[in-house]
N, C-alpha and C positions, 0 to 999 in steps of 0.2 A: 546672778544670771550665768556666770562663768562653769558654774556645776551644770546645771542643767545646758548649755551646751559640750561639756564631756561627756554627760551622759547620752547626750542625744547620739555626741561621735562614734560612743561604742556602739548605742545599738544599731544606729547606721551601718557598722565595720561586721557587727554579727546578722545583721539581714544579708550585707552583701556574699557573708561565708558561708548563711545557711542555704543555698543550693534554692528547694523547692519552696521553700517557705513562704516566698513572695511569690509563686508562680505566673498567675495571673495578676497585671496590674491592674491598678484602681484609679479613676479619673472622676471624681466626683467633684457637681455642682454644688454650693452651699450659701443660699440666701441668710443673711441675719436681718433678727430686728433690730440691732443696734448700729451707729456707727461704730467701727473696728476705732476711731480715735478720742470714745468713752472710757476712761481708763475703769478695770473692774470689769465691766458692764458688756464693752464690744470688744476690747483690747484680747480677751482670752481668746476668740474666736480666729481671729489671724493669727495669733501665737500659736496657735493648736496646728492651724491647715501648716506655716511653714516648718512647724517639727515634725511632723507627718509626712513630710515630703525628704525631708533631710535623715529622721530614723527610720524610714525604709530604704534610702540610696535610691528613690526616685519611685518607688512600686507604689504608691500611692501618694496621689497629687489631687490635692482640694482646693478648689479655686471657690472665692468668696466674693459673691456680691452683695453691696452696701445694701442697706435697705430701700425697696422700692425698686430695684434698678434688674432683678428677674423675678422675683414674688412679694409681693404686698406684704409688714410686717404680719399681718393678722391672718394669712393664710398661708404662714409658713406649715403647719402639722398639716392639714389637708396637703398641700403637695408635695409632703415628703412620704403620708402615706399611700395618694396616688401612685408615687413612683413618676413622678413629673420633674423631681429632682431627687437627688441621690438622696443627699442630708440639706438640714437645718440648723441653725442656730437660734435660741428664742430662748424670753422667760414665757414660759409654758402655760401661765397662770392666767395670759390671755384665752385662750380655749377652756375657762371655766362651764360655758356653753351649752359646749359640748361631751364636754369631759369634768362633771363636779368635784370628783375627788382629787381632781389636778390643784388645784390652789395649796393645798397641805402639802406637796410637793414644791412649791413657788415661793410663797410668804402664810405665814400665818399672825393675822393681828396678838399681837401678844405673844408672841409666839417665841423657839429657839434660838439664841446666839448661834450665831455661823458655825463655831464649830463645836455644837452640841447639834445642832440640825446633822451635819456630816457623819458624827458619831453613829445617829439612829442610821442615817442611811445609809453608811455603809455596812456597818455590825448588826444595827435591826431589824432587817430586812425588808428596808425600804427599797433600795433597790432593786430589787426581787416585786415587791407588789406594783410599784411604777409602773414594769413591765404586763402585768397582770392585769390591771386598771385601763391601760392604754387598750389590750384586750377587747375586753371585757365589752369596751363601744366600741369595736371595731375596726380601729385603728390600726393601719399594716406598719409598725416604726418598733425599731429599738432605741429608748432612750438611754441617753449617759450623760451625770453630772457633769461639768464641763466648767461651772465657773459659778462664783459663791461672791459676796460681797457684804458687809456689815450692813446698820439700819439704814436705811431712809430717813429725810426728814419727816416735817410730818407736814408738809406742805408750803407752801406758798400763798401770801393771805395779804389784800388790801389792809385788814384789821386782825389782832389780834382775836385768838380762841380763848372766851372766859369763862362762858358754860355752853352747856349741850343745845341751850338754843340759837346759839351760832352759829348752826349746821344747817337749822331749818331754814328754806327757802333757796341756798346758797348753791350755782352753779360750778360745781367741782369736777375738774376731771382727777381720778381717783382711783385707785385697779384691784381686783382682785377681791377676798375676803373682806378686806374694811372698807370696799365701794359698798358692799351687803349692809356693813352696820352704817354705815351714813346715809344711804337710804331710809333706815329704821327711824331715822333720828330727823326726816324730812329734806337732805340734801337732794337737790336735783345730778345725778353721779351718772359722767358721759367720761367713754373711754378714745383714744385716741392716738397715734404711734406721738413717741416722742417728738420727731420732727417739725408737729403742726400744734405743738402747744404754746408756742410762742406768738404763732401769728393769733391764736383762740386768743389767749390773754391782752395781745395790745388791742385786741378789735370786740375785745368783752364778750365774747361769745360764754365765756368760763368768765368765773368771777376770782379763782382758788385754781389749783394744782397741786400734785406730789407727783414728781415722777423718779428724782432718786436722792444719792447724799450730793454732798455739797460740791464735792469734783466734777462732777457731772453736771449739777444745773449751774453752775457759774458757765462752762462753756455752751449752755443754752441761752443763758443771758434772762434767767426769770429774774432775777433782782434787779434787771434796768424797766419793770414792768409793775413788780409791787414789790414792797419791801419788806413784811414779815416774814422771816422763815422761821418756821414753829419745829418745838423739839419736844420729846423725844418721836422717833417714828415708830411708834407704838403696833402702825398696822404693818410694818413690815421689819422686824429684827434679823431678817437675812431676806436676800433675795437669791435666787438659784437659779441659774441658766445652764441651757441641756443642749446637746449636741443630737437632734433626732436620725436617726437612719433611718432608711427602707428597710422594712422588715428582709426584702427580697435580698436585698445588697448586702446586707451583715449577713445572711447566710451563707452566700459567695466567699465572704473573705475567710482565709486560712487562721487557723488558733493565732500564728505570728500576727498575722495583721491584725485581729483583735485585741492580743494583747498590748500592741501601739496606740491602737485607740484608747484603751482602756488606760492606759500610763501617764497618753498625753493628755486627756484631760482630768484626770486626776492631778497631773501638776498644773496647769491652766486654774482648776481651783484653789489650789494653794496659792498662787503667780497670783489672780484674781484679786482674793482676799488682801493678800499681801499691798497690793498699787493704794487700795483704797482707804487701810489704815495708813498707809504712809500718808498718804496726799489730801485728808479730810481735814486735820486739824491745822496745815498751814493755810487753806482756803479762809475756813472759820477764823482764825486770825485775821483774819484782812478782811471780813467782810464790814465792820465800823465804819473801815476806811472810805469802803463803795456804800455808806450809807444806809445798809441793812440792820435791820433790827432782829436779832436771833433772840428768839424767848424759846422760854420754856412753857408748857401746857399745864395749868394747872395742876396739881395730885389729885385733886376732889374729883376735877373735868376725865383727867387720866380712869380716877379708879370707876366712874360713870361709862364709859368707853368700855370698859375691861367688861362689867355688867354686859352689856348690850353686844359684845362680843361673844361671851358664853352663849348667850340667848340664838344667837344665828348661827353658833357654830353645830349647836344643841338640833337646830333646826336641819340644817343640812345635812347632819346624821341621819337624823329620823327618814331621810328623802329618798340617802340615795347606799347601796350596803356598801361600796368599796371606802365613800368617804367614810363611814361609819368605821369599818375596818381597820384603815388609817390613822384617823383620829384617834381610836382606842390605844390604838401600839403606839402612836408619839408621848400620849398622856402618862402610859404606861411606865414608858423609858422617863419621862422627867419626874415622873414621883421618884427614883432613887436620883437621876442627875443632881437633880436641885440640893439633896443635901450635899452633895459635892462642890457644886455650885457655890453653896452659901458659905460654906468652911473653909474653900481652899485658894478665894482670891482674897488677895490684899484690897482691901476698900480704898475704891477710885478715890478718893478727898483727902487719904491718911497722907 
């Protein structure tokens, strides 16, 4: 942290010497879906608003409210492209809705390591079509990656997952692309802000959950409620959270002030990443202790999954051209990733 507060110093000391650069200040509102004390998940989002505030010398100040407390997690993109708040903070993937190519942006089941996701998006021009996409339904926002995190588990389970008819019948709250394939598979799959899946679960409303890694639901407290948490999180290999603008407001601001945006969460993703590998595997250590049982998901169950993920992902192409689009160019880029992939780590178990 020490670096990135120098660096924040200088560019603080070079906003204050660049004259016009800041001209106009910025005062923006910024609803998240998370709480800011999720590490990974919310934690990037007030990291971001107070270096924002500090590497401009005060020209842009983003004040952040918890979830709920000025827009509903789920209606944070409607009112930032209203223009009813400035910016946003959210994983995106809840406005599948309305925006279908947005999930391949969020998590994809099966999908890229965190920072093979980053690689496409910012060298493959993901980036670029995000913005396109959002478009395209006409959406008034500019989005920016902003914060990245490792898998998810794979949920939260009265009973273990042994086959795929496990899913049939089962009241899961569940999000994104792999809510699509556990439907397929007969799950009754209801979404819901993190907040209220706690009280769902003691009151049996949900029978199951996934909502993120293990940092995150210990201080939700699912494992005082059931006690499987299944691994690997197959439907979510990264998750990506984005910092939305008003398309009107990022027009307003100077190249300088862009470029601060663009800096700070660029390291917010890095910061991001960073909290949640540190802090996943001292959780998982202790979870024995609180009486959890951490399994893993079958290969058979896993490579049955993978099936029935092709098949929706297949589908959603067919539906809609930007996912189509998208899809093609991630595919695209991990046909050579993967041999890189394959060759160039040292195998976890050696």
């Amino acid at each position: 942290m020490k670096l990135f507060k120098a660096l924040t110093g200088i560019a603080g000391a070079i906003a204050l010497t660049s004259g016009s650069a800041f001209a106009d200040d910025l005062r923006w509102k910024m609803p998240v879906a998370f709480a800011t004390n999720l590490p990974g998940l919310g934690s990037p989002a007030a990291w971001v608003a107070e270096n924002l505030t500090t590497a401009s010398g005060g020209s842009i100040q983003v004040r952040v409210f918890e979830p709920g407390k000025l827009v509903p997690p789920f209606d944070i993109l409607q009112a930032v492209s209203d223009g009813k708040v400035s910016a946003g903070y959210t994983w995106i993937g809840y406005d599948q809705g309305k925006v279908p190519a947005i999930p391949l942006f969020a998590a994809v089941p099966f999908g890229m390591k965190p920072w093979a996701y980053t690689a496409w998006y910012y060298y493959g021009g993901g980036h670029e079509m995000l913005q396109e996409v959002y478009a395209n339904k006409g959406f008034d926002v500019h989005a920016q990656l902003c914060g990245i995190i490792g898998p998810e588990t794979a949920g939260w389970y009265t009973d273990p997952i042994e086959t795929l008819d496990d899913y049939d019948g089962l009241k899961i709250r569940f999000a994104g692309l792999g809510g699509k394939v556990l439907e397929k598979l007969g799950a009754s799959v209801t979404m819901m802000p993190g907040g209220e899946i706690y009280q769902a679960l003691e009151k049996g409303t949900i029978d199951a959950t996934e909502f993120s890694m293990p940092a995150i639901d210990q201080i939700l407290g699912f494992n005082q409620v059931v006690k499987y948490n299944l691994f690997p999180g197959w439907h979510q290999q990264f998750t990506a959270q984005y910092m939305l603008i008003n398309q009107g407001e990022w027009d307003k601001t100077t190249e300088a002030q862009k470029a601060l945006v663009e800096a700070s969460c660029t390291a917010a993703t890095t910061l991001g990443l960073a909290e949640g590998e540190y802090k996943n595997g001292k959780v998982l250590a202790e979870f024995q202790d609180k009486g959890v049982n951490a399994d893993q998901i079958p290969r058979e169950v896993l490579e049955e999954l993978k099936a029935v993920t092709d098949e929706v992902l297949e589908e959603e192409a067919s539906k809609d051209a930007d996912f189509k689009r998208a899809y093609e160019s991630q595919k695209e880029f991990m046909e050579t990733y993967k041999i890189w992939d394959e060759r160039a780590y040292v195998p976890s178990d050696l």
